[in-house]
N, C-alpha and C positions, 0 to 999 in steps of 0.2 A: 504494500500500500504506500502511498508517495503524498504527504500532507504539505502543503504549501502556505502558510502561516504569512500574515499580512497586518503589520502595526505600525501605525500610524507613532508609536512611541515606545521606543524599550528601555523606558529608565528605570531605575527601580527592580518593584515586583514584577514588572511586565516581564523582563527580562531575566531575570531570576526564574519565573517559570518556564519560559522557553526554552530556557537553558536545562532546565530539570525533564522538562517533558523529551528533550531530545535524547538525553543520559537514559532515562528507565525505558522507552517505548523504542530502542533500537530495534529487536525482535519483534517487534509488532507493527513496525510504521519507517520509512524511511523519510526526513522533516525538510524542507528547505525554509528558510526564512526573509522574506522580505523586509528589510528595516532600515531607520533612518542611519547615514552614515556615522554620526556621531554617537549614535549607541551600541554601535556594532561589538565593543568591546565587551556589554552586559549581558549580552546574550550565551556567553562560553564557547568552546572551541568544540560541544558533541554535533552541530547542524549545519546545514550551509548554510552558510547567511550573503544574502544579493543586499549591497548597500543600495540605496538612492540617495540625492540629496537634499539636504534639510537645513536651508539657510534662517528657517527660524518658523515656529507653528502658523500655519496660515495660509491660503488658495495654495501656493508654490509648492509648498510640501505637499499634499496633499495629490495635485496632481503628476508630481515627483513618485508617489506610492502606488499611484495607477497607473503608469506607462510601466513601473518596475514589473506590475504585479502581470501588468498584461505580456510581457517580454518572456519573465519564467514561466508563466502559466502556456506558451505558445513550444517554451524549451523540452517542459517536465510532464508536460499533461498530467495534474494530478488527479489522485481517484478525489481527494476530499480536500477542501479550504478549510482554515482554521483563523479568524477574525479575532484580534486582539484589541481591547479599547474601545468606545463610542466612535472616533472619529472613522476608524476602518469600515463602518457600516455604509460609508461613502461607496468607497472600492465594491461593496457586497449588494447596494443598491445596484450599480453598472453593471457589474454582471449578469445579476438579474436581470436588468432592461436588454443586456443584449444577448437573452434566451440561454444564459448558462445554467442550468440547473445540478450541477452539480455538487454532489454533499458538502453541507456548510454546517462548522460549530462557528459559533460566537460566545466569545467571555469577556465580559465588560469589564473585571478586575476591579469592580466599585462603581456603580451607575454615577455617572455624569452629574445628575439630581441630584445627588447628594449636598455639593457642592453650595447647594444654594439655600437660601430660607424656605420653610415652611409655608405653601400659600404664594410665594413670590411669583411675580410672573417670568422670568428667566427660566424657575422653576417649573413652571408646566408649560414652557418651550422648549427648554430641552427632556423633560418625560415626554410631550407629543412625538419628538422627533426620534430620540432612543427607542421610543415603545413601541413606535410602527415599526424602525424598517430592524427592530432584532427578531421580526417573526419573520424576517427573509431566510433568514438561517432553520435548517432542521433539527438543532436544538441549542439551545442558550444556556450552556454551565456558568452558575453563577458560585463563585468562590466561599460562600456562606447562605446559612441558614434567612439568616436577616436581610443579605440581597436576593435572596429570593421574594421572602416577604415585602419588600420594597417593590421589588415590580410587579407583583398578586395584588398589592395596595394600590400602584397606577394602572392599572391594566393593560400590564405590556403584554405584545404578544408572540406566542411563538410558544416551544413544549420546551418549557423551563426543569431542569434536573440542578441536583445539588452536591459539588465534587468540592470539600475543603482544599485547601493550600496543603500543600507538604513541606518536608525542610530535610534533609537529607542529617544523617548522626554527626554526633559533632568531630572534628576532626582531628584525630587521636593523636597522643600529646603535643596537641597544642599547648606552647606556652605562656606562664600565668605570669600576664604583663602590666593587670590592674595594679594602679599607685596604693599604697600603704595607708591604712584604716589612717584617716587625721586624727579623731575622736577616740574615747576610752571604746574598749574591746565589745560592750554592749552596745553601740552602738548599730543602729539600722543604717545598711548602707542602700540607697535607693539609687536606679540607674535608667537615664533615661537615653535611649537610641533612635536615630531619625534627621530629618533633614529640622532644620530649624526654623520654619515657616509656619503660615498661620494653622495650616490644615492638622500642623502635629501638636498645636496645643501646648506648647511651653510657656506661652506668654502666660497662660492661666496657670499652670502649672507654678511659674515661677513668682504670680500674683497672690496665689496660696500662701506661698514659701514665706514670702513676706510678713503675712499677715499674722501666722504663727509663733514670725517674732523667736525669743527665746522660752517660748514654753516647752518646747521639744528641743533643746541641745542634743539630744541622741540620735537626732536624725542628720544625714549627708547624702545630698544628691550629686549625681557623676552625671554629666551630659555628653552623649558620646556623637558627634553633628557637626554640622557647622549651617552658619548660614546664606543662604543663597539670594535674600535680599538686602542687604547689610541691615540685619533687624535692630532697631534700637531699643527693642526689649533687652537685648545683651550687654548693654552700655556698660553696666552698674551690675553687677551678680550680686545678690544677697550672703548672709555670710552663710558659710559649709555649704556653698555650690560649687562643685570648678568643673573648666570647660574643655576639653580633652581635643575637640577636634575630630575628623575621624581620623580610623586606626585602621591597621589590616585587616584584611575578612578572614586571616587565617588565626588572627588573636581573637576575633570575637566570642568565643564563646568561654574563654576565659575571663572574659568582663560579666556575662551572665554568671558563672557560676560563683564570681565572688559578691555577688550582690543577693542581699536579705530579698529584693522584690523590687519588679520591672515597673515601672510607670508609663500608661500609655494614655496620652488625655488628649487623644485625638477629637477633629470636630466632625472627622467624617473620616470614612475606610471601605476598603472591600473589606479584606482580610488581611491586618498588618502579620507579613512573614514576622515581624518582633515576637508577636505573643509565641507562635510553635517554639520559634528558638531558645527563645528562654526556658519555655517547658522541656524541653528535650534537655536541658541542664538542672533541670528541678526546681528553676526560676519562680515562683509565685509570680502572679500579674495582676496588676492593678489596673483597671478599664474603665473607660467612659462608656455611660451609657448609650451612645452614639452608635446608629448602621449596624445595630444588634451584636455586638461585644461584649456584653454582659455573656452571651451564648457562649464564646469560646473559653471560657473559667465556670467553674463550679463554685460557686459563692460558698469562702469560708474553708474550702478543700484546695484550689486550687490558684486562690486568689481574691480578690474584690472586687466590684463595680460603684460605682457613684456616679452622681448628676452630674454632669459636664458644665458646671461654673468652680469660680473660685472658689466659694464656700463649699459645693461638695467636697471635690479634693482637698481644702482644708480638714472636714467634716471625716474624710479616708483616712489621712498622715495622722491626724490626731488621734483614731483607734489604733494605729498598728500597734502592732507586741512583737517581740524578736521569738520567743518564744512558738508563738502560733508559727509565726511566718517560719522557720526550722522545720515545723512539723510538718507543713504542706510539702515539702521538699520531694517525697517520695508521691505522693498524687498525682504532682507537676511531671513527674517524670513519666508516671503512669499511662496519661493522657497521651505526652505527646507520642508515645507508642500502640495507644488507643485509634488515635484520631488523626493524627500529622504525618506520619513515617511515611514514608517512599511506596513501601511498598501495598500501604491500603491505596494510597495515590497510584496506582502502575492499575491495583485491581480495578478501580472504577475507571479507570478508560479504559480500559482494557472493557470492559461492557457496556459502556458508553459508542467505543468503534464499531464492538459486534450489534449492537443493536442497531447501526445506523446502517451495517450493512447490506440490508434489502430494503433500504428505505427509496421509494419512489422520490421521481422527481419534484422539488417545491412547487407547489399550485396555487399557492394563497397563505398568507399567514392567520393564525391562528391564536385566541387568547390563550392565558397563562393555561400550564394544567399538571400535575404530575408525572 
């Protein structure tokens, strides 16, 4: 089978998973990847990847990803598309229009709508636009529980299934490069990973920090990031915050496992790959209740949830116990062997393909359904 994969963006998660999807599905799928040339690096060395270019998000790109897509797609004739992102549904419209019917998944990696307010109108311009044309596709894996219910909520369309993220083990002896506890040996050390922008919530995060003041000297946040708008939330760090920067992807999971519990106070997500990683180190995670996050932790076994303001998270920091948080260590591990590992991720595509494999040509898209 010969899957030809089409993203309008592979920074991040997007690329992290194409990377992973090409590593486990060699036996079962041969991948090409269509992507922008500056991301070409995110995607790893298991897929081909056809650059185009991408002088910056916008018409250029965009028709940069459909001349690429139509060039391999004339090279490789694949059996099945595979659409990465909201924007890609561009390229999957045209096909459509010019009587392609052949197999198409779609995973949005976090609906679009998200992004926006409650009610806004942005908001149900981009759900009108997302929700029509992902019922172009013959089926739409949505990376959680709660982006499924997000589009069951807008009534998007098309035959919505639900395949979590994975994260592959962590990478054995990896060396332990996290800096030295500042605070006495009870201390909570809390660590926050991501890009430093509004969507990951540090500004609240760090508006909490504040407000707590010195009632909690036990606590230390590690921020492992940087940022990408020169955020002036970062002017000023409160005290027992410090700023690391990023680090190697081969140190990472020696920063999860020296920290008491992950913070994640995003304002919106598919599915932050943070939380698996951390669990597959025994990480406890701390979650906004944001894009159904609360789902991926077991309250109290596997970590926390709160409202996604300051006061929440203030309202989280203030119950933590080093004690509890030790105890979950083994849950956390538990899960991500439950839920996250490679290999439940290999099995649902893995019946995700075979099911699609006597699927008739697209005739019309269809609302949400199981």
């Amino acid at each position: 089978m010969r899957i030809l994969h089409i993203c309008e963006t592979a920074k991040g998660g997007v690329g992290t998973y194409i990377g992973l999807f090409g590593e486990f599905s060699a036996d079962l799928a041969r991948s090409t990847v269509v992507a922008p040339a500056p991301h070409v690096s995110q995607v790893g060395t298991k897929v081909e990847v056809v650059p185009y270019s991408y002088p910056s998000r916008g018409i250029r790109a965009l028709s940069s990803m459909i001349r690429a897509t139509l060039s391999v797609r004339r090279r490789i004739e694949p059996d099945v598309y595979f659409f990465h992102s909201t924007f890609s549904l561009v390229a999957l419209l045209l096909l459509r229009l010019g009587f392609d019917s052949r197999t198409a998944i779609f995973c949005s990696h976090g609906w679009a709508c998200s992004r926006y307010e409650e009610g806004s109108w942005k908001r149900r311009i981009v759900q009108s636009v997302e929700g029509t044309l992902c019922g172009l596709a013959d089926v739409v894996v949505n990376v959680s529980e709660g982006e499924r219910a997000l589009a069951e909520k807008g009534g998007y369309r098309g035959k919505h299934v639900v395949l979590e993220n994975a994260v592959p083990e962590p990478l054995d002896g990896a060396p332990h490069v996290a800096p030295e506890r500042g605070t006495p040996s009870r201390a909570i050390r809390l660590l926050f990973v991501g890009r430093l922008d509004r969507q990951k919530g540090l500004d609240l995060l760090l508006e909490a920090w504040r407000a707590i003041g010195s009632q909690r000297k036990d606590l230390e946040l590690h921020v492992v990031g940087a940022s990408v708008n020169n955020d002036a939330t970062l002017a000023e760090l409160p005290p027992r915050v410090r700023l690391h920067g990023w680090i190697d992807r081969a140190d990472i999971d020696a920063w999860y496992r020296s920290a008491d519990a992950m913070v994640v106070p995003s304002r919106w997500e598919g599915l932050p790959l943070v939380v698996p990683e951390a669990l597959r180190n025994g990480t406890p995670v701390l979650v906004s209740d944001r894009s159904g996050m609360p789902g991926l932790i077991e309250e109290g076994k596997t970590g926390h949830s709160y409202p996604l303001s300051s006061q929440g998270i203030r309202t989280c920091l203030e119950g933590l116990d080093l004690d509890a948080l030790r105890g979950m260590r083994p849950n956390c591990r538990e899960a991500y062997e439950r839920r996250f590992s490679l290999e439940r991720f290999r099995k649902g595509f893995a019946s995700i393909l075979a099911d699609l494999a006597p699927v008739a040509p697209q005739k019309s898209a269809r609302k949400v359904h199981g």
